[in-house]
C-alpha positions, 0 to 999 in steps of 0.5 A: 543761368538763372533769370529772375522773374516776377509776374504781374496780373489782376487776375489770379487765374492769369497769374496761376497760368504763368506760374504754371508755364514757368514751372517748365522752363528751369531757366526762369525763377519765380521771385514774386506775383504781384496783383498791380503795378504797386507790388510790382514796384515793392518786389523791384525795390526788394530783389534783383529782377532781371525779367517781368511777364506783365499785364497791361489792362491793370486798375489805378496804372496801366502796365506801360505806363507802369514801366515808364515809371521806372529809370532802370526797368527790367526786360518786360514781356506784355502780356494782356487781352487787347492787340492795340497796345502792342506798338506802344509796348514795342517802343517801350523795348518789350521783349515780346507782346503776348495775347491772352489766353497764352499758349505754351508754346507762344510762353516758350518763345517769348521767355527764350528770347529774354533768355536770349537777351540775357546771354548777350548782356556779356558781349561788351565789357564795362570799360575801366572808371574813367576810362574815355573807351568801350570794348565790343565782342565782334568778329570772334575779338574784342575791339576797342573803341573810343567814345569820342570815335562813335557817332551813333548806335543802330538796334537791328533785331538782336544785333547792334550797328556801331557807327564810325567816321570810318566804318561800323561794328557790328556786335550780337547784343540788345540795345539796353544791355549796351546802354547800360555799358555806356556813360550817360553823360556821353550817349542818349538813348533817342529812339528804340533803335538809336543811342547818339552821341550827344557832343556830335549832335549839330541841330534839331530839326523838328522830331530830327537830330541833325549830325554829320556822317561822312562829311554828310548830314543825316538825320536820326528821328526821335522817338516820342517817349525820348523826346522830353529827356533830350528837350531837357539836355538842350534846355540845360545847355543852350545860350 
């Protein structure tokens, strides 16, 4: 398996260290470096890429404002000099955070989670077109599960939680990579640890979403860089 890798820094001397660090690691293919988040977007729209190692304190766009461009971005490990980005670069669903000057074995850690991460892509089958189901790698079985059936999806470390009416699945995956399985239409990502089914929302209440679980409420929070996107669907279909 091979990851497609870009590397993105102002400093040539960061990127020489990167790249550097990627010739050890033959799972990681460097496709480009790119000096700002400008190359970035022309080597995103060119190649398939699958991870970026970028830095944050970049001139015109920041690194993170720079993800929160893209509709689909890759996996991303933020790499920069300054520990205060680090809870805005988890909420975005970074991979790892590292603090320069990187070591190797810190490097190491970091793309071998994203290895990780890439392997686990496969633990749930695309369902067919149409289809009103999803299957789910757990318990040494695929196990069919219709849409209308889930409530919602919890993210906890690598493993994802599946709520049901009647119990849960849990499956060895990322949060993203079973976004991407998911119709759009059907399920919202509204935190960086929960994915809701939209028709079993039953009000919003402040940074809440209101559903019922158990012939019980609960409330699911929602994350601040998810909240206008989930404004907006209500504004589309309120009376």
């Amino acid at each position: 398996m091979q990851v497609q890798t870009l590397i993105i820094d102002d400093e040539p001397l960061a990127l020489d260290v990167l790249e550097t660090y990627l010739e050890r690691m033959p799972e990681l293919n460097l496709v480009r470096r790119c000096i700002n988040a400008f190359e970035a977007n022309e080597a995103l729209s060119d190649n398939k890429i699958d991870l970026m190692f970028l830095d944050i304190q970049m001139p015109q766009l920041i690194g993170t404002d720079f993800i929160k461009t893209l509709s689909d971005p890759p996996m991303v490990i933020f790499t920069t000099a300054f520990p205060n980005y680090a809870i805005e670069g988890f909420e975005l669903d970074a991979v790892d955070y590292l603090l320069k000057p990187i070591s190797l074995d810190r490097f190491m850690r970091a793309a071998n989670k994203a290895i990780d991460q890439m392997k686990m892509r496969g633990s749930a089958q695309p369902p067919p077109d149409g289809a009103d189901f999803i299957f789910v790698k757990a318990d040494k079985k695929y196990i069919k599960l219709k849409y209308d059936d889930i409530l919602y999806i919890e993210g906890l470390k690598d493993y994802v939680i599946i709520k049901t009416d009647t119990g849960r699945v849990i499956t060895l995956q990322t949060m993203k990579s079973l976004e991407e399985k998911l119709p759009k239409a059907i399920f919202k990502r509204i935190h960086r640890s929960f994915i809701l089914n939209l028709d079993k929302i039953k009000a919003l209440v402040g940074n809440m979403v209101e559903i019922t679980e158990g012939g019980k409420t609960k409330h699911i929070p929602i994350g601040k860089n998810y909240r206008e996107e989930l404004l907006e669907i209500v504004q589309k279909n309120r009376l």
